[in-house]
C-alpha positions as semicolon CSV with decimal commas, in nm:
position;residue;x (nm);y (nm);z (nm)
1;X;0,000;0,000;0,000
2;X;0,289;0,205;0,083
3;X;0,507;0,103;-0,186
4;X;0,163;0,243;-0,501
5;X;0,117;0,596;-0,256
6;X;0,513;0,645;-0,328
7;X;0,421;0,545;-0,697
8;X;0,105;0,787;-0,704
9;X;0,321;1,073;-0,561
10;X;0,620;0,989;-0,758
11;X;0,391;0,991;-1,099
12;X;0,233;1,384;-0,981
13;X;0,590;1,516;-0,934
14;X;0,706;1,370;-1,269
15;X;0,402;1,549;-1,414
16;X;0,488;1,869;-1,265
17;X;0,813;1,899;-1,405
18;X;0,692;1,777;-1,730
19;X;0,431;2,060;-1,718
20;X;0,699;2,305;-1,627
21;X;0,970;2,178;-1,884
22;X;0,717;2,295;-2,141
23;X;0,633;2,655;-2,023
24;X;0,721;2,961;-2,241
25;X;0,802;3,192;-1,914
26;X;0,955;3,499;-2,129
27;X;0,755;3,792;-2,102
28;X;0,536;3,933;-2,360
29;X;0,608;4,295;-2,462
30;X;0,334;4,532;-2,356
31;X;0,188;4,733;-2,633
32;X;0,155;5,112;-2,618
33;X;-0,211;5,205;-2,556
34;X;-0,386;5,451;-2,717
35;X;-0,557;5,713;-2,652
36;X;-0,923;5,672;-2,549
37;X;-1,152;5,783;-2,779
38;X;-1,495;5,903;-2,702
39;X;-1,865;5,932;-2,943
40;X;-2,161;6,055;-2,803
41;X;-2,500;6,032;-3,003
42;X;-2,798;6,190;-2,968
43;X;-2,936;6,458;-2,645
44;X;-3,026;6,381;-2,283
45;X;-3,415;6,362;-2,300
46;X;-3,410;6,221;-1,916
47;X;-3,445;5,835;-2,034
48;X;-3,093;5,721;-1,961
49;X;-2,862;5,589;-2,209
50;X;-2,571;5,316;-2,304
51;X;-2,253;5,402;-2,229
52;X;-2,056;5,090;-2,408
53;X;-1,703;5,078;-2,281
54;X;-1,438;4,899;-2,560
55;X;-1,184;4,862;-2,336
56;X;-0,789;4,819;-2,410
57;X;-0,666;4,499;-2,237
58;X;-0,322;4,310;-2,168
59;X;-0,253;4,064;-1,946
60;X;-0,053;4,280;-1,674
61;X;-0,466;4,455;-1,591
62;X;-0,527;4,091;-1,448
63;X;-0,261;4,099;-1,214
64;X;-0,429;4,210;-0,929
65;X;-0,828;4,267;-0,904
66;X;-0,744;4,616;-0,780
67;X;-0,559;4,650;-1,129
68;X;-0,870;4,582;-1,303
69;X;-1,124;4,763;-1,125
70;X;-0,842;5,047;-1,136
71;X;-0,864;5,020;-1,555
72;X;-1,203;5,005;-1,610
73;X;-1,264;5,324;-1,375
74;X;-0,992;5,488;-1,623
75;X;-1,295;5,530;-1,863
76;X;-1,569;5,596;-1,646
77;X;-1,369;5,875;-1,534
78;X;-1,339;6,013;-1,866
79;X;-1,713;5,928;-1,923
80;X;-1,812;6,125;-1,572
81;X;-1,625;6,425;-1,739
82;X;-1,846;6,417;-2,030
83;X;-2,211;6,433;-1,844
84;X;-2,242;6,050;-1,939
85;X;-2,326;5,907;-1,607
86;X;-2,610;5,945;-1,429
87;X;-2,879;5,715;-1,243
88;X;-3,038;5,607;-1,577
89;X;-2,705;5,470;-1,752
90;X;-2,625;5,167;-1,835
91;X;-2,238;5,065;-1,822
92;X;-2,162;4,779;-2,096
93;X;-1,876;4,551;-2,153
94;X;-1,760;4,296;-2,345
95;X;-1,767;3,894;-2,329
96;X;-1,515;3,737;-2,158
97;X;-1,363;4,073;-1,948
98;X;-1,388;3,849;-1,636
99;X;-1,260;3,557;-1,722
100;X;-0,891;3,683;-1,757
101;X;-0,924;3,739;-1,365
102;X;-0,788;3,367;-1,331
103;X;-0,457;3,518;-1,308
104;X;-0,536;3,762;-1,039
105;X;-0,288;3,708;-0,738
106;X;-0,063;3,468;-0,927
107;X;0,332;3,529;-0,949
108;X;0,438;3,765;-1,219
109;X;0,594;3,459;-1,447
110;X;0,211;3,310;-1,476
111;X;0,026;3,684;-1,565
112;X;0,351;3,785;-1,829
113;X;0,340;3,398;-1,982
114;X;0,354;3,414;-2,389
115;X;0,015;3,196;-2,418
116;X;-0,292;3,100;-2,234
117;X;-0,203;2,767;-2,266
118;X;0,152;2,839;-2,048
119;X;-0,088;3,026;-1,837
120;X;-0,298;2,680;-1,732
121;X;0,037;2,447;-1,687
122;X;0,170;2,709;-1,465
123;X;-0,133;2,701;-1,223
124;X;-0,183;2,307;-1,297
125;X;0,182;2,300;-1,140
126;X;0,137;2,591;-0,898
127;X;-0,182;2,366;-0,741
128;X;-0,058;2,045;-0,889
129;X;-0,241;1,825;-0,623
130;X;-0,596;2,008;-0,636
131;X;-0,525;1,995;-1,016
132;X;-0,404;1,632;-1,021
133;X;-0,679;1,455;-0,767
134;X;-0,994;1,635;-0,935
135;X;-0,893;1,649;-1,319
136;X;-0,927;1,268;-1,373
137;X;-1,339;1,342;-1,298
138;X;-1,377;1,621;-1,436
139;X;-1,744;1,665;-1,606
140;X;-1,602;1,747;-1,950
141;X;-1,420;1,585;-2,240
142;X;-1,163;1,865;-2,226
143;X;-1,065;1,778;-1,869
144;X;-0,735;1,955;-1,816
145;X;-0,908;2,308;-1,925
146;X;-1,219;2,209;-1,718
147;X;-1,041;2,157;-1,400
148;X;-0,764;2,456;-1,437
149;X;-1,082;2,696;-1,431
150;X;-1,248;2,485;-1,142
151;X;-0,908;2,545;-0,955
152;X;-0,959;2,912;-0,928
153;X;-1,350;2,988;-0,999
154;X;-1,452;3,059;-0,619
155;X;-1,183;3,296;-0,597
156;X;-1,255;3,482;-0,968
157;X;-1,626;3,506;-0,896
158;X;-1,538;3,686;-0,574
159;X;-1,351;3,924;-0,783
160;X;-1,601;3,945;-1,048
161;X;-1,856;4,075;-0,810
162;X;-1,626;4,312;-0,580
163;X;-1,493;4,491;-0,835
164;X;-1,809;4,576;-1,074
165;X;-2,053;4,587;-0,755
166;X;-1,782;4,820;-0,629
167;X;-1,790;4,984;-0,985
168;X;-2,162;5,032;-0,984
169;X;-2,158;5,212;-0,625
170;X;-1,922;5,438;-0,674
171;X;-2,052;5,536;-0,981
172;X;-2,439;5,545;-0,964
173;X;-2,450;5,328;-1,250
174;X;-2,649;5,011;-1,358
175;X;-2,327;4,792;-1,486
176;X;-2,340;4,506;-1,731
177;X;-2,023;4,347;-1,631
178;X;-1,954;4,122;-1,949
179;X;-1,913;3,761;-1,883
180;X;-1,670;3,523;-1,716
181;X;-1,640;3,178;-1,722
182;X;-1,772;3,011;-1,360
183;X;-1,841;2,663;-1,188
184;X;-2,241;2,636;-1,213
185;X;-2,277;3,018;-1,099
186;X;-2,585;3,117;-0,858
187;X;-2,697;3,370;-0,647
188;X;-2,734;3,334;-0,253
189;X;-2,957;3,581;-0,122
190;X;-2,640;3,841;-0,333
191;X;-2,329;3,643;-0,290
192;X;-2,257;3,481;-0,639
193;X;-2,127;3,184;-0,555
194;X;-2,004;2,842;-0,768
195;X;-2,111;2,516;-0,767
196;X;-1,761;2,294;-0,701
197;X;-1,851;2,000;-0,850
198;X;-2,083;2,173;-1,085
199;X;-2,015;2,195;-1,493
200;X;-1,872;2,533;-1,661
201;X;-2,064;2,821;-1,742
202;X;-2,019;3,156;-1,923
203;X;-2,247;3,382;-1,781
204;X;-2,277;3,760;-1,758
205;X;-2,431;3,959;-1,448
206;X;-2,570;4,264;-1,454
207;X;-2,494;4,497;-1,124
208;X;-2,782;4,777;-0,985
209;X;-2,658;5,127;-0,902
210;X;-2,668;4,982;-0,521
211;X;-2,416;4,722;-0,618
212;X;-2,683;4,412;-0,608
213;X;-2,738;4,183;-0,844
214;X;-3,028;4,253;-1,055
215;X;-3,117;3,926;-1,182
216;X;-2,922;3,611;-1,201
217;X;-2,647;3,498;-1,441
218;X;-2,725;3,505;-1,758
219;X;-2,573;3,205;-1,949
220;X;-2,476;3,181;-2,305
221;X;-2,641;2,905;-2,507
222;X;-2,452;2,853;-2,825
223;X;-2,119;2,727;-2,799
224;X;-1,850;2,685;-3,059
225;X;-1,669;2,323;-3,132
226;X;-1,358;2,401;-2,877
227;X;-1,624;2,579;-2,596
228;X;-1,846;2,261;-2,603
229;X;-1,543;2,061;-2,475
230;X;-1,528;2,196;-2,114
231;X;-1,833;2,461;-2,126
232;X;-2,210;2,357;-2,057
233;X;-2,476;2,538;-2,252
234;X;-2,763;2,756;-2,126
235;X;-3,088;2,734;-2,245
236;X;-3,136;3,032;-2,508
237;X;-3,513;3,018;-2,501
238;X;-3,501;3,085;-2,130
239;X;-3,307;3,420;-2,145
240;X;-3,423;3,669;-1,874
241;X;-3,494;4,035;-1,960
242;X;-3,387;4,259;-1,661
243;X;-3,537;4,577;-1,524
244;X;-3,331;4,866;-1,541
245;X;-3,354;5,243;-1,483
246;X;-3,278;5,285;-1,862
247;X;-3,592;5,028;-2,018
248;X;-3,601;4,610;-1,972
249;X;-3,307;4,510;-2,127
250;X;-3,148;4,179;-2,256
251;X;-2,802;3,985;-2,292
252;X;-2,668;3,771;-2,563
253;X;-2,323;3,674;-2,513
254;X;-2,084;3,604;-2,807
255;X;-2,236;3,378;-3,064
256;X;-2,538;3,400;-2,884
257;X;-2,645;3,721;-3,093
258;X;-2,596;3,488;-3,394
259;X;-2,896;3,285;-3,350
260;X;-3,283;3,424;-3,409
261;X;-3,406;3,204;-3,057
262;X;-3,290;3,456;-2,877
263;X;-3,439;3,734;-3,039
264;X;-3,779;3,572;-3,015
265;X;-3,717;3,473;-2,677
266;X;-3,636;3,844;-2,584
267;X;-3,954;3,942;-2,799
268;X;-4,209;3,787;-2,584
269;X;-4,119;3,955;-2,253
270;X;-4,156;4,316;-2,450
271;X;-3,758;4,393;-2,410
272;X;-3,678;4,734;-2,500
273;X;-3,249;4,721;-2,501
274;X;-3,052;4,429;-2,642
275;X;-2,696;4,444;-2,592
276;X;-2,460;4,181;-2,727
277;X;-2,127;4,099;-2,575
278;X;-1,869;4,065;-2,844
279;X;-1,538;3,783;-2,815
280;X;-1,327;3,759;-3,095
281;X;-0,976;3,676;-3,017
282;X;-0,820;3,677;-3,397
283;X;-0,592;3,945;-3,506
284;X;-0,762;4,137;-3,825
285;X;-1,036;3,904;-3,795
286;X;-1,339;4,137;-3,874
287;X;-1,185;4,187;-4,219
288;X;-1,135;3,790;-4,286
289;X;-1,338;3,557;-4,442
290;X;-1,644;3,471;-4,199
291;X;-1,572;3,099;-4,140
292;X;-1,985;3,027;-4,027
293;X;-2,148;2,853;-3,798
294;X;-1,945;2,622;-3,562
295;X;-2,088;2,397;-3,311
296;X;-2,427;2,413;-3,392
297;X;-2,679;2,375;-3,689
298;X;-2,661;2,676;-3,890
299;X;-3,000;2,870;-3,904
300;X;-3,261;2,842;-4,187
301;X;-3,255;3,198;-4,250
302;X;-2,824;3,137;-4,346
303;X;-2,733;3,134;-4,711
304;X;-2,490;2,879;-4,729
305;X;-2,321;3,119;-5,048
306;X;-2,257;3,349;-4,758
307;X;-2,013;3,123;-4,553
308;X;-1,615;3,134;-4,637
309;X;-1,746;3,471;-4,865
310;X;-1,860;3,779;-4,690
311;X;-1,601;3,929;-4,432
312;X;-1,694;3,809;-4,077
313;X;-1,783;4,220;-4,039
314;X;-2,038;4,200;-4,325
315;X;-2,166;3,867;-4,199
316;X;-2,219;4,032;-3,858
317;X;-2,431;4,325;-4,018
318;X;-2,637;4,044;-4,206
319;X;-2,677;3,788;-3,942
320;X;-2,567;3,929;-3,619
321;X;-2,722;4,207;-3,436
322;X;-2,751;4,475;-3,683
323;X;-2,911;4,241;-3,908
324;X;-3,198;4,059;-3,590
325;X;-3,251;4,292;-3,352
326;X;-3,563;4,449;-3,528
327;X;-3,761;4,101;-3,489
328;X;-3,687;4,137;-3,072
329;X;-3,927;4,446;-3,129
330;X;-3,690;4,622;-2,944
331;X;-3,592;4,999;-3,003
332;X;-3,244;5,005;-2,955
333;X;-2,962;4,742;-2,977
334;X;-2,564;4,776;-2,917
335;X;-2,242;4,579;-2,921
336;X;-1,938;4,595;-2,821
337;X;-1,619;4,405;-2,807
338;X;-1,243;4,448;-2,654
339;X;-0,949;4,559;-2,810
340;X;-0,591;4,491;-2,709
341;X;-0,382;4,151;-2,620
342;X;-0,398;3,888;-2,362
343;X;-0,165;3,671;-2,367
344;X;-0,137;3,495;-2,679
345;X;-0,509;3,638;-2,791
346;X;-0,535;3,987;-2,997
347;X;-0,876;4,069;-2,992
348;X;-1,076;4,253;-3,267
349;X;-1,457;4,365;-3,369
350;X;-1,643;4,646;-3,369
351;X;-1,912;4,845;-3,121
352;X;-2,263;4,897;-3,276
353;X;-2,513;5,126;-3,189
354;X;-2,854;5,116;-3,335
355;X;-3,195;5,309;-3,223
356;X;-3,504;5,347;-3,448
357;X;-3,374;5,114;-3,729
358;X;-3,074;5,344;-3,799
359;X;-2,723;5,208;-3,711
360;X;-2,480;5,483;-3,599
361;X;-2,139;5,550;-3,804
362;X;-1,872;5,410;-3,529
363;X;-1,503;5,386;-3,717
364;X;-1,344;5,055;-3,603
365;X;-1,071;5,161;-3,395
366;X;-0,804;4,936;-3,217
367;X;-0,757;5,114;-2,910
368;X;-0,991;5,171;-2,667
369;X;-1,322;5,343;-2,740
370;X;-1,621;5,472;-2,545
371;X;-1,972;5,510;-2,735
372;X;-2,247;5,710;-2,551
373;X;-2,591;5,683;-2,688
374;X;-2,885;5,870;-2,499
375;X;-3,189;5,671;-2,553
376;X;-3,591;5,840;-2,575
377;X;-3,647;6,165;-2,757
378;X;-3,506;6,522;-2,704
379;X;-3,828;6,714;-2,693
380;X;-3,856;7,019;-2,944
381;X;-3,729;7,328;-2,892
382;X;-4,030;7,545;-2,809
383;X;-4,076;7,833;-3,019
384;X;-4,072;8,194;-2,876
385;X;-4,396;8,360;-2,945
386;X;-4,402;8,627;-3,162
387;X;-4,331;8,988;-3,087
388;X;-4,697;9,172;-3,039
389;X;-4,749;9,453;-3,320
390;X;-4,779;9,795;-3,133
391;X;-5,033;10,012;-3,297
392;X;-4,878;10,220;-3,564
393;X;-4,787;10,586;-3,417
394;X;-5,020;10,885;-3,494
395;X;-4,861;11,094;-3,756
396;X;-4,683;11,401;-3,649
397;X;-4,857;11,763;-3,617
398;X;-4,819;11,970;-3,852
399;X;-4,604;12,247;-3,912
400;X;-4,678;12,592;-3,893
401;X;-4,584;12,698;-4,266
402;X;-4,862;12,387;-4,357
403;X;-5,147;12,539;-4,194
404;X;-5,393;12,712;-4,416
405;X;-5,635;12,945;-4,261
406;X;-6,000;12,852;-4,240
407;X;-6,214;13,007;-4,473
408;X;-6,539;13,198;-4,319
409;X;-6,884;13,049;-4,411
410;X;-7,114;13,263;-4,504
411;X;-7,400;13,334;-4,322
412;X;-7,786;13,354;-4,426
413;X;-7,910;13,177;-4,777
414;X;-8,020;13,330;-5,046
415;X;-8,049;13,713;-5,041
416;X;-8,434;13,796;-5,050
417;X;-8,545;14,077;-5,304
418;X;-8,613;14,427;-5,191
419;X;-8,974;14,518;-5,274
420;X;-8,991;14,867;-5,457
């Protein structure tokens, strides 16, 4: 008995250093961030509005969850300078801002590691026994990615929730936090919480301007080839729409916004905002070829001429957002995506904004952008009345060198005749 523990123990060490032998530890160089810049469209008419944050990302803002918060306030900041914020706004980020929080607290070799991948063998080896006893029954095909995010998924929802419940406080602000990737996420009483022997989730939360939950998570439903290998669907047709200050609004995260379910789904409960969280992690890809539908059966409405042909950009105006959100029946729509690069993943894509059927001009920028769209109607500028006509002045007496004398009227008729 002795003799297979030694064995058992021997075999996890030997994996370790495997693990390690194979990690790329040189940094990454940083790029140079741009400047943030900043569209605004339409007037305050007192009905809120989106404020969709496109934030500039590299690995070094997950270092530390007081990084993070500290980066995202960057642009609020910028946006409270502006008039942006007030009790009616709505905050929006992208998919998959949270889920980089897996290397918050970790050494500085894990957070500056070349890929993703080197980022999961270095916590695999950092927490090689967790990683080691639980991976073997993990509920997943892809059990190595599966477990790495079980490892830390407690301690990133914790994050999650201080930093954008801290966000929404501070700011007045109704915050849709983007989406992270969680252990069978719930709500207790307003703790979020995971499920530890539960399945993997995306999910997105949306945080009141008193920090609470409004809600639950929000899962996404339609999952790509590599997602369905450690990831768990949500049920699309089940999507919540969530009361805000700003109108009821709904979520569809990544590929989600793809599909028409959700649309329809949103449709019945009379949503008014739709907001789609945008991932793509491909360098110049919303100028490539759109590759289509993978993972699940491509929708009736698709023509199949369109796949491998139209840009994934024009595909997205055709069959993403731009091109569904009029059968939600809602108003106003928006997307937005990050820019930058984590790790070994340069993101692209490009913010929409969309109210009354007309799609807003936004240029597709690769640094960090904030889009501000006020929502309801500016009422019209009343008219002043017009000026009252004064009665026209009575014309000036006249001189003295005008003024004829009066002739003398005669008196008596006719003259009677004298008799003789």
């Amino acid at each position: 008995m002795t003799r297979c523990a030694d064995l058992w123990v021997g075999s996890l060490w030997l994996c370790c250093a495997l693990a390690c032998a194979s990690v790329d530890v040189a940094p990454t160089s940083k790029p140079l961030e741009p400047p943030v810049e900043a569209i605004s469209f339409g007037q305050d008419a007192g009905a809120g509005n989106l404020l969709l944050v496109q934030p500039f990302l590299y690995n070094d803002d997950y270092a530390s969850a007081w990084l993070f918060s500290a980066k995202i306030e960057n642009y609020l900041e910028l946006a409270k300078k502006k008039g942006w914020l007030n009790q009616r706004t709505v905050v929006v980020l992208p998919a998959m801002i949270g889920t980089w929080l897996i290397a918050a607290d970790e050494s500085p070799t894990l957070v500056q590691a070349r890929s993703f991948e080197d980022v999961k063998r270095l916590l695999q080896s950092r927490l090689w026994f967790d990683y080691w006893t639980q991976m073997p029954f993990a509920p997943a095909s892809e059990k190595s990615t599966h477990t790495t995010f079980a490892l830390k998924s407690s301690a990133m929802a914790q994050s999650y929730q201080n930093v954008f419940g801290k966000i929404a406080i501070e700011y007045g602000v109704t915050v849709v936090a983007g989406s992270i990737v969680l252990l069978e996420p719930r709500l207790d009483g307003n703790e979020l919480v995971v499920d530890t022997k539960g399945r993997l989730r995306e999910v997105a939360l949306v945080f009141g301007p008193d920090g609470r939950i409004v809600g639950g998570p929000v899962p996404k439903a339609y999952l790509d080839s590599v997602e369905q290998g450690y990831l768990q669907p949500g049920d699309l047709t089940a999507l919540p729409v969530i009361e805000t200050a700003a109108g009821k609004l709904g979520l569809l995260i990544g590929s989600d916004a793809w599909y028409p379910d959700g649309y329809a789904a949103l449709k019945q409960q009379g949503v008014e905002l739709v907001v789609a969280l945008g991932w793509l992690p491909v360098n110049g890809g919303w100028q490539q070829p759109w590759p289509g539908y993978r993972g699940a059966p491509q929708p009736s409405d698709v023509a199949a001429a369109d796949v491998g042909t139209l840009s994934y950009r024009d595909a997205w105006a055709k069959y993403g957002l731009p091109g569904r959100l009029a059968t939600s029946g809602a108003g106003v729509g928006a997307a937005v995506y990050s820019r930058g690069r984590v790790w070994d993943l340069e993101m692209d894509g490009q913010a929409a904004a969309i109210k009354g059927g007309s799609a807003h001009e936004i240029p597709q920028l690769a640094g960090p952008l904030l889009v501000n769209l006020w929502l309801g109607e500016a009422a019209a500028a009343s008219q002043p009345p017009p000026p009252e006509v004064a009665p026209a002045p009575p014309p000036p007496p006249p001189s003295g060198d005008d003024v004829k004398p009066a002739k003398k009227k005669k008196k008596g008729g006719k003259k009677k005749s004298r008799k003789r």
